[in-house]
C-alpha positions as CSV (number, residue, x, y, z in Angstrom):
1,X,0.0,0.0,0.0
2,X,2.8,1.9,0.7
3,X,4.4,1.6,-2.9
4,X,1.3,2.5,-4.7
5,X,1.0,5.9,-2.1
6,X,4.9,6.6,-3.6
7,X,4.0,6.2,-7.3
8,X,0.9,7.8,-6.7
9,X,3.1,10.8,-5.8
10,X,6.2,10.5,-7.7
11,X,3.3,10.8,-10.5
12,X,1.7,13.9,-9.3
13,X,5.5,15.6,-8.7
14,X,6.7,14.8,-12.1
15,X,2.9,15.7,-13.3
16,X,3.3,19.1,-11.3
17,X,7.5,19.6,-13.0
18,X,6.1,19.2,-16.0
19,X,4.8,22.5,-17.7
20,X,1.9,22.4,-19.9
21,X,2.2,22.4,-24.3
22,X,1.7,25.7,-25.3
23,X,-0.4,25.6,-28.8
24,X,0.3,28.1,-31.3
25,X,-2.6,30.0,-32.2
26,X,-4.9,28.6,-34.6
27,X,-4.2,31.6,-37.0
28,X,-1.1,30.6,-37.4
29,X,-1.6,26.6,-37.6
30,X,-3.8,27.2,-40.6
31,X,-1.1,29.1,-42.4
32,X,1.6,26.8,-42.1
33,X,1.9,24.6,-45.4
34,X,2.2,20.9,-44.9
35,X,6.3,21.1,-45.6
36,X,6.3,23.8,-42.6
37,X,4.1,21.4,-40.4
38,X,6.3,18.6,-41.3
39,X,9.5,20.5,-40.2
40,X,8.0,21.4,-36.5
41,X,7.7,17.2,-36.2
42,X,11.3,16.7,-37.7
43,X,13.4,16.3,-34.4
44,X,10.9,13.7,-32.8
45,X,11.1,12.0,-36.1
46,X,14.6,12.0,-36.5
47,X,15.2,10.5,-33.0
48,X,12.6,8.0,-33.7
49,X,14.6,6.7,-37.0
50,X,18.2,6.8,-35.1
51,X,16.6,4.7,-31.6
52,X,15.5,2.0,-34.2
53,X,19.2,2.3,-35.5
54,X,20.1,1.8,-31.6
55,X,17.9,-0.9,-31.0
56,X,18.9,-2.8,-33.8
57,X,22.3,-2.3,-32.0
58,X,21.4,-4.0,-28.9
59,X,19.8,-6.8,-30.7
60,X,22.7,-7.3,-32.3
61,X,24.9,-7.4,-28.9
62,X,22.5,-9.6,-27.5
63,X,23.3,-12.1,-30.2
64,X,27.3,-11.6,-30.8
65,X,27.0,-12.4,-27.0
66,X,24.9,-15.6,-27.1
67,X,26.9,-16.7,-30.4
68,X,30.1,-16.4,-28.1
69,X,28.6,-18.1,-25.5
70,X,27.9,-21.2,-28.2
71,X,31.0,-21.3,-29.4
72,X,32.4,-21.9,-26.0
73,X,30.0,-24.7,-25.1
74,X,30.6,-26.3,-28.3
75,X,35.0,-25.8,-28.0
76,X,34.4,-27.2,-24.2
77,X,32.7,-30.6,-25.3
78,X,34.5,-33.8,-24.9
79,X,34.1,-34.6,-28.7
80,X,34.9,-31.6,-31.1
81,X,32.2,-31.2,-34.1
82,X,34.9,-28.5,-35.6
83,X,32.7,-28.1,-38.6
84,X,29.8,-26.7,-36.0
85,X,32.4,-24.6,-34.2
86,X,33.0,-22.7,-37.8
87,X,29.8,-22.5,-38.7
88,X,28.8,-20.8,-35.3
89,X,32.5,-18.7,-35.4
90,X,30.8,-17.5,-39.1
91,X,27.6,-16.5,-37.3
92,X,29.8,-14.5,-34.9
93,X,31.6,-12.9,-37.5
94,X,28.6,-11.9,-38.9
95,X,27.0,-10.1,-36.3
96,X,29.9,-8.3,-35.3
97,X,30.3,-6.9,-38.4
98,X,26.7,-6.4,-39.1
99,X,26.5,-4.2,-35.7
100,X,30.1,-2.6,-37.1
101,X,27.7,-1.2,-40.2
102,X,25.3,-0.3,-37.9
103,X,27.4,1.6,-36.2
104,X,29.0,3.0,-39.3
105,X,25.3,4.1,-41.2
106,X,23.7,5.4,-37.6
107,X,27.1,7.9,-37.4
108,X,27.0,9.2,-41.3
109,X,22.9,9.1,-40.9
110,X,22.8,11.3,-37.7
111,X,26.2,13.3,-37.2
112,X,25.0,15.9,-35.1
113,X,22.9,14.1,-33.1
114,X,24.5,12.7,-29.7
């Protein structure tokens, strides 16, 4: 009961930090061509494009490290399959450098934004 009381008023301080969206006067809205309304949304969209960049980035760790962990279990077995140990080494290699171009297309993509 306690913990919902604390959210409940974590909630209402951040609700209270939070100033309110000022709208731009209707006057205005209705003058603003479809290019200039797009523009005022750019920077939300941007971010949103370069997070999916960065997610795919975590995905991608999530697997190099799984793939490593394979190709230990397979090297630590008492009878080598060294054909499976390549194949999952080639999986590895793959992810690393698919995150590597990742990396490499987020940076040219969105150079400004840290």
């Amino acid at each position: 009961c306690n913990k919902v009381f604390s959210n409940i008023q974590a909630n209402q301080a951040t609700q209270q930090t939070t100033p309110p969206m000022q709208l731009t006067p209707y006057s205005e809205l209705i003058q603003l061509s479809p290019t200039e309304r797009e523009k005022k949304n750019a920077t939300a969209k941007i971010n949103k494009q370069k997070q999916k960049g960065l997610l795919k980035i975590a995905e991608l760790d999530e697997r190099i490290s799984s793939l490593e962990d394979e190709v230990t279990g397979l090297c630590s077995k008492t009878e080598l399959d060294f054909d499976a140990i390549v194949d999952k080494q080639d999986e590895l290699a793959l992810a690393i450098r698919r995150k590597e171009k990742f990396s490499e297309i987020i940076n040219q993509l969105f150079p400004n934004e840290k």
